[in-house]
RODO-2510 file (C-alpha; in nm, 4 decimals, decimal comma):
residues 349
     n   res          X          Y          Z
     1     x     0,2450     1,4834     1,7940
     2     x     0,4266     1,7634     1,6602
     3     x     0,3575     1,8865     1,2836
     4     x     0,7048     1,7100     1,1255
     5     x     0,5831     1,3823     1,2795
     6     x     0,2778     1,4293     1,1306
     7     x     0,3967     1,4860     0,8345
     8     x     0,6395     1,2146     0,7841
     9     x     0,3707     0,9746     0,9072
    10     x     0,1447     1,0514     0,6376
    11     x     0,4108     1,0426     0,4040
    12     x     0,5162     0,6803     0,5268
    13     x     0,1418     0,5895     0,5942
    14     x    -0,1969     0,6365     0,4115
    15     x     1,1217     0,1262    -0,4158
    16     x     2,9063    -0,1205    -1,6450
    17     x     2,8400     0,1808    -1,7720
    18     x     3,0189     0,5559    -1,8844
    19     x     3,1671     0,7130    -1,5382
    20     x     2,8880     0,8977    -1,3846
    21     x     2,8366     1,3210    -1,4366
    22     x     2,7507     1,4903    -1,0766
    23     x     2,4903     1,7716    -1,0691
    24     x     2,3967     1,9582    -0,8110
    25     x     2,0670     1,7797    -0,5913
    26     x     1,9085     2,1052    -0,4723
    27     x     1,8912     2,2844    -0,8688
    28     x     1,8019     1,9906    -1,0569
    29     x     1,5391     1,8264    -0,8196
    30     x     1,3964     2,1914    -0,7463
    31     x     1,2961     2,2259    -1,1069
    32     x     1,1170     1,8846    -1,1015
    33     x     0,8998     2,0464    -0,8144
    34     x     0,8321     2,3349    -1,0621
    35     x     0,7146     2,1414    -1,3213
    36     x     0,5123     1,9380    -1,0922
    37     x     0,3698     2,2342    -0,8970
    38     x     0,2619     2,4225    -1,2666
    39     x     0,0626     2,1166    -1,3503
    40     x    -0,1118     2,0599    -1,0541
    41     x    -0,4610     2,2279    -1,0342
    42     x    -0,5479     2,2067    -0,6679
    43     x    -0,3198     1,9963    -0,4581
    44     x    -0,3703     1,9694    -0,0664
    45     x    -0,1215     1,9804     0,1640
    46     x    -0,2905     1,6932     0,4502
    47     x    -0,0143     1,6088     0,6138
    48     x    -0,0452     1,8668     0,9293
    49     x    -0,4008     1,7196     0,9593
    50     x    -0,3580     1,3490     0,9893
    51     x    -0,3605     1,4222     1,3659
    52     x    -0,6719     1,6361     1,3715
    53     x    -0,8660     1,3765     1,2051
    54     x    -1,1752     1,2381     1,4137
    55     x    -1,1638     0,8474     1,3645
    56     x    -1,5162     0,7115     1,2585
    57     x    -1,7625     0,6136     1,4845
    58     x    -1,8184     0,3156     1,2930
    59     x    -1,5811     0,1442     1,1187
    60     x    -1,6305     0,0221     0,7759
    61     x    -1,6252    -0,3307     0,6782
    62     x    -1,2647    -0,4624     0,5051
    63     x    -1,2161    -0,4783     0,1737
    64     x    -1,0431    -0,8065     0,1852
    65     x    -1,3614    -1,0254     0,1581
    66     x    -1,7004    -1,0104    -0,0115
    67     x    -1,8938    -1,0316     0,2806
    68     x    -1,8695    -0,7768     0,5518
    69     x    -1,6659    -0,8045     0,8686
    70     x    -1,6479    -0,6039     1,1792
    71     x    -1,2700    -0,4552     1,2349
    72     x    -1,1459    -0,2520     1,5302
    73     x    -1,4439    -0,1717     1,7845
    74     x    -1,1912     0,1318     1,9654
    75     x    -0,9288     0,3165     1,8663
    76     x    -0,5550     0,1590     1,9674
    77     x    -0,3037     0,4552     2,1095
    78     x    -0,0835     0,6066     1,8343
    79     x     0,2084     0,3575     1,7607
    80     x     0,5323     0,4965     1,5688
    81     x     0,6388     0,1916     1,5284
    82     x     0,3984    -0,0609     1,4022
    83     x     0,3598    -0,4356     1,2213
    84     x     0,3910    -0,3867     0,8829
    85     x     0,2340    -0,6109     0,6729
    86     x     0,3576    -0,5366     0,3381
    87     x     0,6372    -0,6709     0,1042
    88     x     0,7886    -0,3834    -0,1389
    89     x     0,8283    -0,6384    -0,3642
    90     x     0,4943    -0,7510    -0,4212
    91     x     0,1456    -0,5285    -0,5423
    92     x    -0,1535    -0,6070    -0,3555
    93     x    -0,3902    -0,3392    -0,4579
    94     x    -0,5863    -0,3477    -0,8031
    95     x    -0,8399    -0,1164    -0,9423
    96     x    -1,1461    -0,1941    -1,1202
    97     x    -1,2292     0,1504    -1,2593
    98     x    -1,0481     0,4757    -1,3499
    99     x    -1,2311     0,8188    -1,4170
   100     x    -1,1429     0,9632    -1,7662
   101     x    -0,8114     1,1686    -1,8307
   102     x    -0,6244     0,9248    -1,6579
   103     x    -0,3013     0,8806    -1,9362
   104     x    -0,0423     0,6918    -1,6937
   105     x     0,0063     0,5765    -1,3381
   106     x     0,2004     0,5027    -1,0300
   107     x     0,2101     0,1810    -0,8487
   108     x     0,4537     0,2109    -0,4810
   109     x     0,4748    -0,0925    -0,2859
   110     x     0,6346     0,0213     0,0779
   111     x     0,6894    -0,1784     0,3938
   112     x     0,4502     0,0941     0,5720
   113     x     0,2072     0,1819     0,2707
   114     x     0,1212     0,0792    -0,0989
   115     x    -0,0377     0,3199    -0,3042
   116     x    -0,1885     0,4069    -0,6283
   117     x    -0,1405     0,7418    -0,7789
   118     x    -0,3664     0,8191    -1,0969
   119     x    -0,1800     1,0438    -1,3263
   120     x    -0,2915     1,2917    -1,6236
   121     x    -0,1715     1,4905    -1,8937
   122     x     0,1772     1,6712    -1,7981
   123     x     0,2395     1,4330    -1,5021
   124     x    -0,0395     1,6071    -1,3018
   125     x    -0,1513     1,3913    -0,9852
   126     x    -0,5875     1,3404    -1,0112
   127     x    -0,6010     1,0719    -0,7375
   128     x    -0,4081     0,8435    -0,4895
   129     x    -0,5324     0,5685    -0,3495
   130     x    -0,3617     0,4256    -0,0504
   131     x    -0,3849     0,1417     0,2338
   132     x    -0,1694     0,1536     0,5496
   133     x    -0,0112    -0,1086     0,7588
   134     x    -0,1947    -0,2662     1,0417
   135     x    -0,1810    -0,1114     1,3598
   136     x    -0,1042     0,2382     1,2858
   137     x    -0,3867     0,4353     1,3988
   138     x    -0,4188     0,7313     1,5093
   139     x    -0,5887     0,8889     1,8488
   140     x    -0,9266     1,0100     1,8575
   141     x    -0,9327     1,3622     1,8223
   142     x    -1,2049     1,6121     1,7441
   143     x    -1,1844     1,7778     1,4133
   144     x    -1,4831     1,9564     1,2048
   145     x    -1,5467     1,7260     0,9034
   146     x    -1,8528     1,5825     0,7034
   147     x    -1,9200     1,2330     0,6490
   148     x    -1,9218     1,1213     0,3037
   149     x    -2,1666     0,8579     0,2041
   150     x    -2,1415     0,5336     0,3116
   151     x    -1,8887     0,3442     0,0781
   152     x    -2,0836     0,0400     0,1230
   153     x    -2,4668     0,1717     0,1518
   154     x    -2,4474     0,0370     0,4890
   155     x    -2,4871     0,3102     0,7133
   156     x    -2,1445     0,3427     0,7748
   157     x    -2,0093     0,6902     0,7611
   158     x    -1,6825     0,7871     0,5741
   159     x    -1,4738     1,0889     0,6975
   160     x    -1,4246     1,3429     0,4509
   161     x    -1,1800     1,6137     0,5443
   162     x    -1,1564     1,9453     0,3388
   163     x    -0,8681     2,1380     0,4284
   164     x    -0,8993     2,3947     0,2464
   165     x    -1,2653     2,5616     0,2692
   166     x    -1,2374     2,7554     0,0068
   167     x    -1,1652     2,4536    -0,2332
   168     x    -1,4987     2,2516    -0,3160
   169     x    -1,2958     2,0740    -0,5944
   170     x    -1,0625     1,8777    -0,3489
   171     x    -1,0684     1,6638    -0,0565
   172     x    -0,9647     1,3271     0,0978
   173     x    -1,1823     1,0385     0,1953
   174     x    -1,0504     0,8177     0,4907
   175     x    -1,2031     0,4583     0,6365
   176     x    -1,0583     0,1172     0,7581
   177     x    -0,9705    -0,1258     0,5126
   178     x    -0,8932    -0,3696     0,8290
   179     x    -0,8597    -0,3733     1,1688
   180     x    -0,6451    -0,0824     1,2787
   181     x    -0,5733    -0,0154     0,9400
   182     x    -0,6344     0,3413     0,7774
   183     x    -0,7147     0,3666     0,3703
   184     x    -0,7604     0,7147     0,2120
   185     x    -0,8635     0,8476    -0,1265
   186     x    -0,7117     1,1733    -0,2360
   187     x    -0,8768     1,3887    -0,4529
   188     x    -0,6537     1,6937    -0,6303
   189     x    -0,9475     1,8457    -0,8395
   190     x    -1,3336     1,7000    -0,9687
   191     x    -1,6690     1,8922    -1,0061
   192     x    -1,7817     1,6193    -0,7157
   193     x    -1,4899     1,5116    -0,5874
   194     x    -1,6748     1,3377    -0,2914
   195     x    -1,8879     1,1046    -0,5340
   196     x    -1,5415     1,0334    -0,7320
   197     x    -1,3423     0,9615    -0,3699
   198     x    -1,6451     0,7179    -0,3141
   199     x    -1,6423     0,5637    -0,6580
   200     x    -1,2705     0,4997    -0,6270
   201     x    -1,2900     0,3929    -0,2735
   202     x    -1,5152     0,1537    -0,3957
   203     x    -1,3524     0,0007    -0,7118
   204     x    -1,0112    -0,0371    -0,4862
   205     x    -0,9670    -0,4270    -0,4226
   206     x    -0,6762    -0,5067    -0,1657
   207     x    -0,6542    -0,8888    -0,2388
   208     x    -0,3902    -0,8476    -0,5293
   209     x    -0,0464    -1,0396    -0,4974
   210     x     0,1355    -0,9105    -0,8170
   211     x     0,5377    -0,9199    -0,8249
   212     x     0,6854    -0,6429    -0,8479
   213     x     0,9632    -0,5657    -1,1311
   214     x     1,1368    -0,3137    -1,2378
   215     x     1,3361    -0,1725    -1,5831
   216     x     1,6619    -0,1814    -1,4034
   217     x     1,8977    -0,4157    -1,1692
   218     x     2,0859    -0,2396    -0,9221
   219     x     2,2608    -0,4264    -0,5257
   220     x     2,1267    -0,2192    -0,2751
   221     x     2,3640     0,0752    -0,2100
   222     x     2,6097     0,0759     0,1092
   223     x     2,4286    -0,2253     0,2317
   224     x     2,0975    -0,0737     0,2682
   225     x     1,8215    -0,2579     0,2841
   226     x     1,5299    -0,1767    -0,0031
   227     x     1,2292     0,0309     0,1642
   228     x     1,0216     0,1177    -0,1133
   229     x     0,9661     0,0538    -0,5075
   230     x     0,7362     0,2032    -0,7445
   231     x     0,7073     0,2253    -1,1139
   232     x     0,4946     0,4357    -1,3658
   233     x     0,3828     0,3467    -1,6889
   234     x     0,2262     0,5206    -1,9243
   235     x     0,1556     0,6040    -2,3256
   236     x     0,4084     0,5192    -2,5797
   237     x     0,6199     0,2902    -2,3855
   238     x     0,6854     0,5823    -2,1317
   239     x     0,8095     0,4440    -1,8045
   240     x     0,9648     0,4657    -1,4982
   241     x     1,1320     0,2608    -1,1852
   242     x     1,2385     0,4197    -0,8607
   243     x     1,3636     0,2299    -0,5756
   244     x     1,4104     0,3950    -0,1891
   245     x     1,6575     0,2023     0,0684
   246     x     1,7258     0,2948     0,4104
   247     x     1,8751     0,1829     0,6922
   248     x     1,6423    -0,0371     0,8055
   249     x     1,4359    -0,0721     0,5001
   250     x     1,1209     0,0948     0,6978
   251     x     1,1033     0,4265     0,7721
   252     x     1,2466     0,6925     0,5761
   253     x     1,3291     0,9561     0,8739
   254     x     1,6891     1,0013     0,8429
   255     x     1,8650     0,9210     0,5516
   256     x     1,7778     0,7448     0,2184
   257     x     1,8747     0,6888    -0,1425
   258     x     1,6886     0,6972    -0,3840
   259     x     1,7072     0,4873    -0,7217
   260     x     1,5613     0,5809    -1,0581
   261     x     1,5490     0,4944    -1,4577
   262     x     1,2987     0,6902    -1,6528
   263     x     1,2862     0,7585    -2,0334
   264     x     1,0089     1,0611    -1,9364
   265     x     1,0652     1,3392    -2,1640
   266     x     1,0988     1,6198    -1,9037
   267     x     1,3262     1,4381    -1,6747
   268     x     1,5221     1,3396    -2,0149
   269     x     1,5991     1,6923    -2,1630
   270     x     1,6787     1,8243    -1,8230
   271     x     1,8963     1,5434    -1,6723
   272     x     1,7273     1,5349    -1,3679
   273     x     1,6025     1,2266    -1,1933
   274     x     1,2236     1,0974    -1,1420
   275     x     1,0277     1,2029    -0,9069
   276     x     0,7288     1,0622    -0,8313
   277     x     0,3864     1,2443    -0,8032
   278     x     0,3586     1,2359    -0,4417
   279     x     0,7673     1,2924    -0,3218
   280     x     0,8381     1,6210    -0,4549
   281     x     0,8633     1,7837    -0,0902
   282     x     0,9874     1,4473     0,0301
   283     x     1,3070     1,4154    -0,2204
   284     x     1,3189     1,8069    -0,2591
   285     x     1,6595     1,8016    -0,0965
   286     x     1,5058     2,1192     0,0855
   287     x     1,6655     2,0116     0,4753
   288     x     1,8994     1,7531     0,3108
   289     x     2,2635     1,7960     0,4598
   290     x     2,4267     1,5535     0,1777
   291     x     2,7541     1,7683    -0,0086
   292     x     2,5619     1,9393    -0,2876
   293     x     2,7730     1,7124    -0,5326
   294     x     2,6307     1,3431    -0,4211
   295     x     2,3291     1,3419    -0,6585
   296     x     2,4347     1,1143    -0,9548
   297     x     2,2645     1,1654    -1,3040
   298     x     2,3785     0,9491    -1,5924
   299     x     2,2239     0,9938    -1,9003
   300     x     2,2062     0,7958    -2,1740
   301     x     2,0567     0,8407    -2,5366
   302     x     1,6717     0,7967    -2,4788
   303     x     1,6926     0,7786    -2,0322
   304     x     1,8028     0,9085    -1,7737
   305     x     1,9097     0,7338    -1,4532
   306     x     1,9498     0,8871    -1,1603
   307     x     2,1074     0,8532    -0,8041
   308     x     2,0101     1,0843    -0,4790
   309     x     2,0814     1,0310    -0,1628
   310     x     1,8820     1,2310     0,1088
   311     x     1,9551     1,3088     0,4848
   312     x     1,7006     1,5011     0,6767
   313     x     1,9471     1,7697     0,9097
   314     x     1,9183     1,6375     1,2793
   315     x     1,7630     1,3431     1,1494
   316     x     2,0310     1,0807     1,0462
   317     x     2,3755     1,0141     0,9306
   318     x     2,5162     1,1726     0,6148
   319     x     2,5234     0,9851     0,3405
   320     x     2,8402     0,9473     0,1655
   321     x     2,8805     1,0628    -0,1935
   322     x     3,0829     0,7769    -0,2824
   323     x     2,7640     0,5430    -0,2368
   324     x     2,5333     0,7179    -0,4695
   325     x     2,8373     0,7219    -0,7359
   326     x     2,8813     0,3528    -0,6812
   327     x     2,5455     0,2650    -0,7132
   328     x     2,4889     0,4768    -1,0169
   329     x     2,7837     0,2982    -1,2020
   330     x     2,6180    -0,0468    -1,1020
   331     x     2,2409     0,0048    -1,2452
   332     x     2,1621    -0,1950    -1,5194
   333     x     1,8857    -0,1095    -1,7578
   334     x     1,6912    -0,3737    -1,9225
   335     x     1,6892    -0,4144    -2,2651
   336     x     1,4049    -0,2220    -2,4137
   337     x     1,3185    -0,0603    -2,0821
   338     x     1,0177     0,1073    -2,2053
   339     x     0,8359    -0,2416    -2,2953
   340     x     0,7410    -0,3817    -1,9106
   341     x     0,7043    -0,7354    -2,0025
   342     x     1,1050    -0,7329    -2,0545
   343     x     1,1431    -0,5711    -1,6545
   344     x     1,3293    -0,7818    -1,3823
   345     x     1,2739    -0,9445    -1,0308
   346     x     1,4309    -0,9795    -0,8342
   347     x     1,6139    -0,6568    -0,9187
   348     x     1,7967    -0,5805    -0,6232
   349     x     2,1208    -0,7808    -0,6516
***
């Protein structure tokens, strides 16, 4: 598996108003990574190791139920194209406890992956939590790596994978949640960020079967179908919604757009759309081959929505501009966007 399939996995693994403005993608979504990369303290870049990642040598017991049950006994062959068990428009995960400084969070509900990202002052990332699809597992490869405690007290070892040895402040924790089914904890910065992976790892429950809804309504751009949705909440009625739809509402490989309302102050004063704490590189527009003119931005008095379609070069069809302009025109904010209990479903139309 080469490094950009390794990367995309984990990225997919462990969505009538004024005439719209058009910016350009590449300057206003680069200063988003800025801020994002100023407030970060000690993020990891994991993605080239998914594949160098031993798989246990005994698997942990799902979360699903109270009493433990065996999952996978051996390691399936890599699939790229597994079941997916997830609807984007429903939450299953829930967490029980949350370390201090955590001020908002994110909450993405994918076909491949749902996750939890654990936000603090400035937008800065201090944990994800995320569960994978069944069957996507990877092959068993030799990798050096300590085992974390046992999750359960059961004996059961955890991989814990530092990539960076000169970081003891950082890490991710990774063990089944089901049969053929990877989970991971990632840790950005903690005196003992082991015994906080563990802790969170612990207080993750995967039973959950919340609807998702969102601050906005908008039909799913040139007939895409809706891959991913995630919101963020946070103090003072800060908030926001972003929705991904691709071709075939799985992976994102090729070409996507992206779909977002946010009333966050530095997306606000620099009319630039939302981007969430983990899709900085992933939305950065860096290989994207869409006319520099086809990110939307429409801002209104206290938010900002904002339109972006992506195409990875060599990877997929271009986009046309005229479907990100469309679509922009056609989202509809709720009333009071920053209050959730007045958010929609279904809110693709």
């Amino acid at each position: 598996m080469d490094d950009y399939r390794a990367a995309t996995l984990l990225r997919t693994l462990v969505a009538d108003e004024p005439p719209p403005s058009r910016v350009d993608p590449r300057r206003a979504i680069a200063g988003v990574k800025r801020r994002r990369r100023r407030n970060r303290i000690a993020g990891l870049t994991s993605g080239a190791f998914v594949v160098a990642l031993g798989l246990v040598l005994a698997l942990l017991p799902t979360l699903r139920n109270d009493e433990p049950t065996s999952v996978a006994a051996a390691p399936a062959e890599f699939n790229p194209s597994p079941r997916h068990v997830f609807d984007p428009t429903r939450f299953a995960l829930e967490l029980t406890w949350r370390p201090e400084g955590v001020v908002a969070e994110e909450h993405e509900s994918a076909t491949t992956y749902q996750r939890i990202t654990l936000l603090g002052k400035g937008n800065a990332p201090l944990a994800t939590l995320s569960i994978n699809g069944t069957g996507q597992v990877l092959p068993s490869e030799e990798w050096p790596s300590t085992n974390a405690a046992s999750i359960y007290g059961d004996g059961n070892p955890s991989h814990w994978l530092r990539p960076d040895p000169k970081s003891d402040r950082a890490g991710e924790l990774w063990w089944f949640w089901g049969p053929t089914a990877w989970a991971v904890v990632k840790i950005y910065d903690s005196s003992d960020p082991v015994e906080l992976a563990v802790r969170l790892a612990k207080a993750l429950r995967t039973t959950g079967n919340t609807p998702v809804r969102m601050p906005f309504t908008v039909p799913a751009p040139g007939g895409l179908k809706l891959a991913r949705a995630a919101t963020m909440t946070g103090p003072d009625g800060r908030y926001a919604g972003v929705l991904k739809f691709s071709s075939d509402g799985r992976w994102l490989y090729g070409s996507w757009v992206t779909v977002s309302a946010t009333n966050d102050q530095d997306a606000v004063r620099s009319s630039t759309p939302y981007v969430l704490a983990g899709d900085d590189e992933h939305d950065s527009g860096a290989t994207n081959t869409v006319p520099d003119d086809a990110a939307v931005v429409r801002p209104t008095t206290k938010d900002v929505v904002g339109v972006v379609p992506v195409a990875v070069t060599g990877s997929g069809p271009v986009i046309e501009p005229d479907v990100a302009r469309r679509a922009a025109s056609t989202v509809k904010l709720v009333d009071d966007p920053g209050d959730p209990n007045n958010w929609k479903r279904p809110f693709v139309g």
